[in-house]
LUMDRENZA-954357 format. One record per residue (C-alpha): x negated, y negated, z negated; residue in one letter. Coordinates in steps of 0.25 Angstrom, whole numbers, plus 5000, padded with zeros to 4 digits. Layout:
# residues N
XYZa...
This chain:
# residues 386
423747755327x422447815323x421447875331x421748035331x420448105332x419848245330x419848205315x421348175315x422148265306x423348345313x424648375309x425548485313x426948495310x427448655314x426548785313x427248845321x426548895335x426248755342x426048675327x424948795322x424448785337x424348645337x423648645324x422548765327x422448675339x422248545332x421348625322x420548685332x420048555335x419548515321x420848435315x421148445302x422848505305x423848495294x424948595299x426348605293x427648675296x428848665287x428848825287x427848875279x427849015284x427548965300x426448875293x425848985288x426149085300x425548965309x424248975301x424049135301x424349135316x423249005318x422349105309x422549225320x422449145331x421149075328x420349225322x420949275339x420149155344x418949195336x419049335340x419149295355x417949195353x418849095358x418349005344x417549025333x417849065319x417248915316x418248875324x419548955320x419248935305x419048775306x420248785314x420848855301x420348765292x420948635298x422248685298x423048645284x424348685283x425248585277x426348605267x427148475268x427248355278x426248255268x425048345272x425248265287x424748145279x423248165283x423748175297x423148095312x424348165319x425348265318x426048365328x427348415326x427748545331x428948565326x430148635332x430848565345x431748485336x431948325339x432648305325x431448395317x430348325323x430748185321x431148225305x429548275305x428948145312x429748065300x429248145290x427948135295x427848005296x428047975279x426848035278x425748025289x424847885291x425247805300x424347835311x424647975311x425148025325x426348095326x426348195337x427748295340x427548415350x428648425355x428948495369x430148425374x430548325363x430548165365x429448105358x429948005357x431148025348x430348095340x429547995336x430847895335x430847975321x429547905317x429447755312x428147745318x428447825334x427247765341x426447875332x427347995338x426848085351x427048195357x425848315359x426448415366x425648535363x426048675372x426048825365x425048875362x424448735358x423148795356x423048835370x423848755381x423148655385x424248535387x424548415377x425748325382x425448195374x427048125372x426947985369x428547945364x429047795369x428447755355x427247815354x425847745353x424947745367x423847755355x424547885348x424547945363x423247935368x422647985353x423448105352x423148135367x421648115365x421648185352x422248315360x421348305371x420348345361x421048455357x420648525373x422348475377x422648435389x423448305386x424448235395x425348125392x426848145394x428148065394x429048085383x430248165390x430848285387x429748405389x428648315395x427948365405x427848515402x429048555396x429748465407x429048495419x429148655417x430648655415x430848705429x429948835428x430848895418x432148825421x432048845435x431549015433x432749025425x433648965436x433049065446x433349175436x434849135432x435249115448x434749265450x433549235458x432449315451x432149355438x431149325427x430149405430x430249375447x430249225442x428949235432x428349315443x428749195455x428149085445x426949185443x426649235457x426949125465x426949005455x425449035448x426149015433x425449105423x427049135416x428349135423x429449055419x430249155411x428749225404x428449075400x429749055395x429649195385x428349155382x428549005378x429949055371x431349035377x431648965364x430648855366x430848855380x432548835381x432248725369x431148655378x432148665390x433548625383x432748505376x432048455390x433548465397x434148385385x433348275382x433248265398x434848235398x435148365404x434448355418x434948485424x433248495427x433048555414x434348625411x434148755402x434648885406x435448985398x434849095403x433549025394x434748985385x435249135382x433949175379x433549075369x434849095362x434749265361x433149225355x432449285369x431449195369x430449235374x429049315370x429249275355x430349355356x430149475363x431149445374x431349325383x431649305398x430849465396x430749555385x429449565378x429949675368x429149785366x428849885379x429549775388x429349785404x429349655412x430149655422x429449655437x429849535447x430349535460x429049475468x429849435480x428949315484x429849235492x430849245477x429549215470x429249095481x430649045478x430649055463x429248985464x429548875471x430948845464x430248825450x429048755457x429948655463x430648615449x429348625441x428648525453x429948435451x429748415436x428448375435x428648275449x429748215439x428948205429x427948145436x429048035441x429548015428x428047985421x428148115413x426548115414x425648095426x425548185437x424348235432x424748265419x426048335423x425248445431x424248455420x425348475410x425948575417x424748655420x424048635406x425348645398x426048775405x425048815413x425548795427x424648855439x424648705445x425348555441x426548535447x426248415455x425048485460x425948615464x426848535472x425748475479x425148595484x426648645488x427248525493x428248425488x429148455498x429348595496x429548565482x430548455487x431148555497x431348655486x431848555476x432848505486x433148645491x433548695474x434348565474x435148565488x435548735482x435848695468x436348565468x435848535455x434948405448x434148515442x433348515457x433248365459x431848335465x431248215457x431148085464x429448095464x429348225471x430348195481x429748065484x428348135485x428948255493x429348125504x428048095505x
């Protein structure tokens, strides 16, 4: 492959919100971006937006006008696939589609030179059977951007079983220029974030459903005792339930329906009436117009025990993904602290409470229950012994 550099042209493939961010991004950091999406009114919605969202920065004195012009200027919005022909390495951020991305890597690669890197975003998809599509896969990662691009700080770089070590350690280098924190992840379903953070919403929702709190008592535990900026049910309005039931359902799937990462109906329900969240004005809360928030019970014993119920399962993951080789134990807690903002890494957390407690609670949930969904991974139980 050939070197990717800060001359590189980029490719992007989607203007809708983490395409257009990827591209400012990319731009912002003096790359020539050729941006496409098949609808030209989101194209040229995502360019009026970028427009408005570079003349805030100015006015905050966050960049200068040198910088939000040049930003403008590198930005080319394409009107068919051919325009990618110039291109060092394209991203695609399209929708979470197996089939929709693949037909786009096939397209893609009748026109691009053959040492164009081809890069999907996706949050949850195998990389490696989207790259299957291709005749030439060691070209294929995944760069897993979080929303909004511009600002979260994580990259997880995804190589597939065909991809070229060469491929992975460009892109990673040509990201870390771009101010990203990268780390280099397994190809499984949701990697390291959208794997590991499972447990805080599915979990908050278990709570809910069996009657033990309500949203807002649960935001509050998570909040008060836990340190999280955003409870689980606010982060779930404001990343979208849409987004969120998809992430879940495809995480559960392609993991062979592990009762770990079982969706809930009650997350279910709400996707199919069109509550998602925020973006919608009504969610897990209502956000219409003159909307009260409800007020928590701030029981702190309740608040203790919701804590350390989604603590458990969130320190269980990561000690599971640490067993499995999903990334490094360094690069699990700084994923989950660089890509969802968490007060602490996990494996850090359950240092400072103590593995056994976390093993006591774990074993306590599954002894109740009854369930797989409670199993304590082999690593942390053999490290709780110890």
């Amino acid at each position: 492959m050939g070197k990717l550099s800060k001359d590189s042209c980029v490719g992007v493939i989607g203007a809708g919100t983490m395409g257009s961010g990827i591209a400012q991004l990319a731009a912002s950091f003096g790359h020539k971006v050729i941006m496409y999406d098949a609808n030209t009114a989101v194209l040229k919605q995502a360019s009026e937006k970028l427009q408005k969202s570079l003349d805030g920065l100015v006015q905050k004195g966050k960049i200068t006008e040198v910088v939000a012009k040049s930003t403008i200027a590198n930005i080319h919005n394409a009107s068919s696939f051919n325009e990618f022909a110039q291109c060092h390495l394209i991203i695609e951020a399209v929708i979470e589609e197996i089939n929709v991305k693949q037909e786009i890597f096939k397209k893609l690669e009748q026109i691009i030179t053959v040492d164009c890197v081809l890069a999907t975003n996706t949050s949850s998809l195998s990389v490696t059977s989207i790259a299957a599509s291709c005749s030439n896969a060691q070209r294929v990662v995944g760069i897993h951007f979080f929303n909004p691009a511009t600002i979260m700080p994580l990259v997880e770089i995804v190589p597939g079983i065909a991809t070229d070590k060469s491929v992975v350690s460009e892109s990673r280098a040509l990201i870390d220029t771009w101010n990203k924190t990268t780390v280099i992840v397994k190809d499984t379903p949701g990697f390291i974030v959208n794997r590991v953070a499972r447990p805080f919403y599915g979990e908050a929702i278990r709570i809910y459903e069996e009657g033990i709190a309500d949203f807002a008592t649960i935001d509050w535990a998570m909040k008060e005792i836990g340190g999280f900026k955003m409870g689980p049910f606010e982060l779930m309005d404001f990343i979208g339930n849409d987004i969120n039931f998809k992430v879940t359902e495809t995480v559960w799937t392609q993991l062979f329906y592990d009762n770990r990462y079982k969706p809930s109906l009650t997350q279910k329900r709400l996707y199919e009436a069109g509550f998602w969240g925020r973006k919608k004005s009504r969610g897990y809360y209502s956000y219409a117009e003159g909307s009260i928030m409800p007020e928590p019970n701030k029981d702190k014993v309740l608040g203790e025990e919701i804590f350390m119920r989604i603590i458990a399962m969130l320190i269980n993951e990561a000690y599971d993904a640490w067993y499995l080789k999903i990334a490094s134990k360094g690069d699990l807690d700084l994923a989950m602290t660089k890509g969802v903002n968490y007060p602490k890494g996990l494996i850090k957390w359950s240092e400072e409470i103590g593995l056994k407690k976390v093993m006591n609670k774990l074993l306590q949930l599954h002894g109740l229950y009854l369930e797989d969904r409670y199993r304590p991974s082999l690593l942390l139980q053999k490290l709780a012994q110890n």
